[in-house]
MDTraj code that builds the backbone (N, CA, C; nanometers):
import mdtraj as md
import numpy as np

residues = "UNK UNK UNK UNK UNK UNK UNK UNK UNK UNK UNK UNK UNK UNK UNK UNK UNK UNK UNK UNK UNK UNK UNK UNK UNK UNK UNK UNK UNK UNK UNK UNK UNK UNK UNK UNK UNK UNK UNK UNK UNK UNK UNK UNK UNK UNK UNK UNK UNK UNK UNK UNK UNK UNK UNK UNK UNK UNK UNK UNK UNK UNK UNK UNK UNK UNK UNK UNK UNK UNK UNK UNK UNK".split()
xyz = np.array([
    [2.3818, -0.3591, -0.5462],
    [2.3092, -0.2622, -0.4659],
    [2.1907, -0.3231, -0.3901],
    [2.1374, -0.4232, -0.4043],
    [2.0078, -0.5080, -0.3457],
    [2.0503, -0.6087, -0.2905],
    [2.0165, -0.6601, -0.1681],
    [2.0542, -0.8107, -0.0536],
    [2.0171, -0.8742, -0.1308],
    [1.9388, -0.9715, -0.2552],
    [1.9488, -1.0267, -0.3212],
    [1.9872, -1.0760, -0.4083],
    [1.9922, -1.2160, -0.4778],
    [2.0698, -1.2287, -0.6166],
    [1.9878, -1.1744, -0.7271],
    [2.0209, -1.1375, -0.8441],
    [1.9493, -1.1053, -1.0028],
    [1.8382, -1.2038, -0.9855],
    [1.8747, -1.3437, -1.0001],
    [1.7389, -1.4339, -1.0474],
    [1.6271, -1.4244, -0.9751],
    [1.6574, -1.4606, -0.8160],
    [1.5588, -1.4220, -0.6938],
    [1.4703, -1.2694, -0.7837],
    [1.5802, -1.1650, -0.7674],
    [1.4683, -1.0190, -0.8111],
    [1.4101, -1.0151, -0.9014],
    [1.4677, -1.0985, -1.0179],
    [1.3538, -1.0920, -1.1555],
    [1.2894, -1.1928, -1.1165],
    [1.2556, -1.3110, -1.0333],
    [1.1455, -1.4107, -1.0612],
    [1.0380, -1.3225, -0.9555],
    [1.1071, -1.2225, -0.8368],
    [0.9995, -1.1650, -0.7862],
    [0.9088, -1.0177, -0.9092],
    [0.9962, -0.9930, -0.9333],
    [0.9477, -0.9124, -1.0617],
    [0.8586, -0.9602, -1.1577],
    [0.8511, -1.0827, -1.1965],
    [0.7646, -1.1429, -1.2391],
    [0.6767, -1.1710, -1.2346],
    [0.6350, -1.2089, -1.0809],
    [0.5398, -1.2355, -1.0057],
    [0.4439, -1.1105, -0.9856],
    [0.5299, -0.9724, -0.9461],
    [0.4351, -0.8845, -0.9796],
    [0.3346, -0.8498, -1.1115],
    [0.4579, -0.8817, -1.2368],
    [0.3863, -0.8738, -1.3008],
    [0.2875, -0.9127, -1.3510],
    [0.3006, -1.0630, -1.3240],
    [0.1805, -1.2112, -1.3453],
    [0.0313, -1.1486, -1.2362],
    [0.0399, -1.0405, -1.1122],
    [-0.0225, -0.9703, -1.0346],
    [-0.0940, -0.8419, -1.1418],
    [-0.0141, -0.8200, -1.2288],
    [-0.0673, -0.7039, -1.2665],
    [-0.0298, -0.5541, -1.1831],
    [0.0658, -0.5703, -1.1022],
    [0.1425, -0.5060, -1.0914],
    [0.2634, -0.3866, -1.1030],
    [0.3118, -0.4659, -1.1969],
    [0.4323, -0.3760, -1.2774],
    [0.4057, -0.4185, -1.4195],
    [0.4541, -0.3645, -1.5127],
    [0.4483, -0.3809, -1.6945],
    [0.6330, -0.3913, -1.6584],
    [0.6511, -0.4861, -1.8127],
    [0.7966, -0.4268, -1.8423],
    [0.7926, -0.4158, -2.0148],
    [0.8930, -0.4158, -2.0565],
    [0.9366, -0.3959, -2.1788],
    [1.0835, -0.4441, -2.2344],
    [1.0745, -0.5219, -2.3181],
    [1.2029, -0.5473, -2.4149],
    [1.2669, -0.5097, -2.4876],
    [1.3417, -0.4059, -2.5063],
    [1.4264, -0.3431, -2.6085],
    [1.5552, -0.4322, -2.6414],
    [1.5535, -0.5155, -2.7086],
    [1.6899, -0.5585, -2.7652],
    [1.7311, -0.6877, -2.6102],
    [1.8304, -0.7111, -2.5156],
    [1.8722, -0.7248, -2.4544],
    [1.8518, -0.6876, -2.3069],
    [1.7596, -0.5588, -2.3387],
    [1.7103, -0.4835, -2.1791],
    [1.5569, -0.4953, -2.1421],
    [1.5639, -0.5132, -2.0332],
    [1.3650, -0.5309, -1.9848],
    [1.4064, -0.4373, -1.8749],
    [1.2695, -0.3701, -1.9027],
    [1.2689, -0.1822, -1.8427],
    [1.1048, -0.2402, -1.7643],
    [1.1305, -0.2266, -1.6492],
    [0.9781, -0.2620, -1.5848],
    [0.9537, -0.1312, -1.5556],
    [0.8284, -0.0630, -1.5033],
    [0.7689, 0.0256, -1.4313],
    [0.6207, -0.0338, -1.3273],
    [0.5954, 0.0747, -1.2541],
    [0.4845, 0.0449, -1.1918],
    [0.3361, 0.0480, -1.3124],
    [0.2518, -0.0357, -1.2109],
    [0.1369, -0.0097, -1.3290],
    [0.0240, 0.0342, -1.2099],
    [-0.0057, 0.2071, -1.2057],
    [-0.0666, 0.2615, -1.1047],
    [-0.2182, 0.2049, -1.0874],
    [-0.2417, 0.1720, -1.1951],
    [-0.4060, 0.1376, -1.1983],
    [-0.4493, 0.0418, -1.0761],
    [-0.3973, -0.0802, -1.0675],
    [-0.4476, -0.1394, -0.9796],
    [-0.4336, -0.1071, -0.8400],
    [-0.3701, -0.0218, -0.8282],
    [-0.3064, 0.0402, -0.6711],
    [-0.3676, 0.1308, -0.6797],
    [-0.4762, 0.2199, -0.7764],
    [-0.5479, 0.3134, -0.7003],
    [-0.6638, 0.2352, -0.6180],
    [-0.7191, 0.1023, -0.6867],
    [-0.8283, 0.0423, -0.5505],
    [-0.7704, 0.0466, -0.4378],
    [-0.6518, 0.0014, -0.4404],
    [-0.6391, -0.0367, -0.2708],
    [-0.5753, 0.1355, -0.2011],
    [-0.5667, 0.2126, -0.2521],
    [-0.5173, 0.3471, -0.2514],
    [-0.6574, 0.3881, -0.1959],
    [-0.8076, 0.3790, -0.2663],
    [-0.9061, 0.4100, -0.2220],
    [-0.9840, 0.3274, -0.1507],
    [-0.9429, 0.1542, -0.0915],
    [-0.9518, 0.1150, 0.0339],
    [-0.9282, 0.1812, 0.1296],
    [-0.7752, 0.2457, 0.1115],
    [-0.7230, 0.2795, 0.2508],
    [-0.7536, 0.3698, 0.2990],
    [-0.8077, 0.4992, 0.2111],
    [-0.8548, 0.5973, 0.2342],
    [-1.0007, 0.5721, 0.2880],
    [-1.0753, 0.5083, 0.2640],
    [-1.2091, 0.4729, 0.3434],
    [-1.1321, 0.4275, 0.5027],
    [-1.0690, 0.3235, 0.4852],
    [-1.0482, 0.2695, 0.6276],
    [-0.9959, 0.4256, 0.6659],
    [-0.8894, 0.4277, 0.6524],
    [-0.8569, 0.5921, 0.7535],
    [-0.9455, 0.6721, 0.7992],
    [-1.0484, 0.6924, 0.7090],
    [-1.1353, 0.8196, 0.7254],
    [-1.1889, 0.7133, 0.8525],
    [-1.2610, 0.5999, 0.8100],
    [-1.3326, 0.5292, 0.9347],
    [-1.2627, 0.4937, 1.0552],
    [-1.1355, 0.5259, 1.0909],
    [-1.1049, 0.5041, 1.1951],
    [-1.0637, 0.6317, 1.2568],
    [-1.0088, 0.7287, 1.1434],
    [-1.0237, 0.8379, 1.2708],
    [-1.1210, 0.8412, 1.3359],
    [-1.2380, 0.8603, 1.2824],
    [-1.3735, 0.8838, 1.3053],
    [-1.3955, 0.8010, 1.4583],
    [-1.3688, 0.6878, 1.4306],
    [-1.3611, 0.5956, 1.5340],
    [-1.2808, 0.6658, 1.6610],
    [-1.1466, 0.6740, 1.6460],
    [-1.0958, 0.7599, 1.7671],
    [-1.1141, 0.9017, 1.8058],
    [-1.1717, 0.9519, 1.7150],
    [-1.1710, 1.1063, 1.7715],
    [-1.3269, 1.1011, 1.8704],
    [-1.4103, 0.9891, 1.8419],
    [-1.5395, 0.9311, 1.9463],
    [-1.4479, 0.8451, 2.0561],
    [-1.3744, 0.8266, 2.0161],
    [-1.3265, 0.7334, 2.1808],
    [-1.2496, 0.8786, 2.3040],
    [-1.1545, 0.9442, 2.1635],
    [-1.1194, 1.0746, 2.2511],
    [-1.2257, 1.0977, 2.3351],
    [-1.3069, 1.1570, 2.2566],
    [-1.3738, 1.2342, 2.3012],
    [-1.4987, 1.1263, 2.4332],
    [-1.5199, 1.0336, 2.4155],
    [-1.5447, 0.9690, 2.5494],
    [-1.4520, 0.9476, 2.6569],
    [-1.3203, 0.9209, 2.6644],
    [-1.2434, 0.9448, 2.7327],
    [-1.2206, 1.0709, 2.7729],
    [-1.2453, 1.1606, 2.7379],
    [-1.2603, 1.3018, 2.7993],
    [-1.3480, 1.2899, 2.8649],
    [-1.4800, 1.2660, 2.8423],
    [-1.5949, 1.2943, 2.9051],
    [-1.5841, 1.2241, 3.0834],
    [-1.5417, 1.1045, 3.0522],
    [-1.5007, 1.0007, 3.1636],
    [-1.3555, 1.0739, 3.2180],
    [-1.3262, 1.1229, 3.2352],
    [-1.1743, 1.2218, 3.2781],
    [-1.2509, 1.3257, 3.3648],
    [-1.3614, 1.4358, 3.2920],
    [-1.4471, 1.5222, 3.3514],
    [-1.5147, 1.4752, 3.4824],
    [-1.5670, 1.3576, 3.4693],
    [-1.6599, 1.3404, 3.5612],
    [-1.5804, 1.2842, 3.6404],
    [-1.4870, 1.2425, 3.5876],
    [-1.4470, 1.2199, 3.7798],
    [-1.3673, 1.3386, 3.8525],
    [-1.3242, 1.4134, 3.8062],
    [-1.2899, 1.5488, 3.8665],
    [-1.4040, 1.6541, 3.9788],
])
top = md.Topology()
chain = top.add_chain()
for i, resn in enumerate(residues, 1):
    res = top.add_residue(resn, chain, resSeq=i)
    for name in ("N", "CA", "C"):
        top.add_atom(name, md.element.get_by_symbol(name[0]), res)
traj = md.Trajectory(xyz[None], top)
């Protein structure tokens, strides 16, 4: 089901995890990874600062570009 081979996806799987990334787990024969949300809420609440600061940013450019639209009419 994935363009990749098994080894390629688990050594990238790994890597997340060595990131702190994903957790997995060993039951017998099976490794069960999941996400590990914690560290992705920082950059979750990076992005949300940048967003807020750039709308902000364009809805002042809108709105100067309007102004410059007006006056030349």
């Amino acid at each position: 089901p994935f363009e990749m081979a098994l080894p390629s996806f688990i050594d990238h799987l790994k890597i997340l995890e060595g990131c702190g990334l994903v957790r997995s787990q060993k039951t017998g024969r099976v490794r069960t990874y999941e996400l590990a949300p914690e560290p992705l809420k920082l950059a979750e609440s990076w992005l949300a600062e940048q967003r807020t600061l750039w709308e902000r940013r364009l809805d002042q450019f809108d709105a100067y570009v309007m102004t410059l639209k007006e006056q030349e009419t």
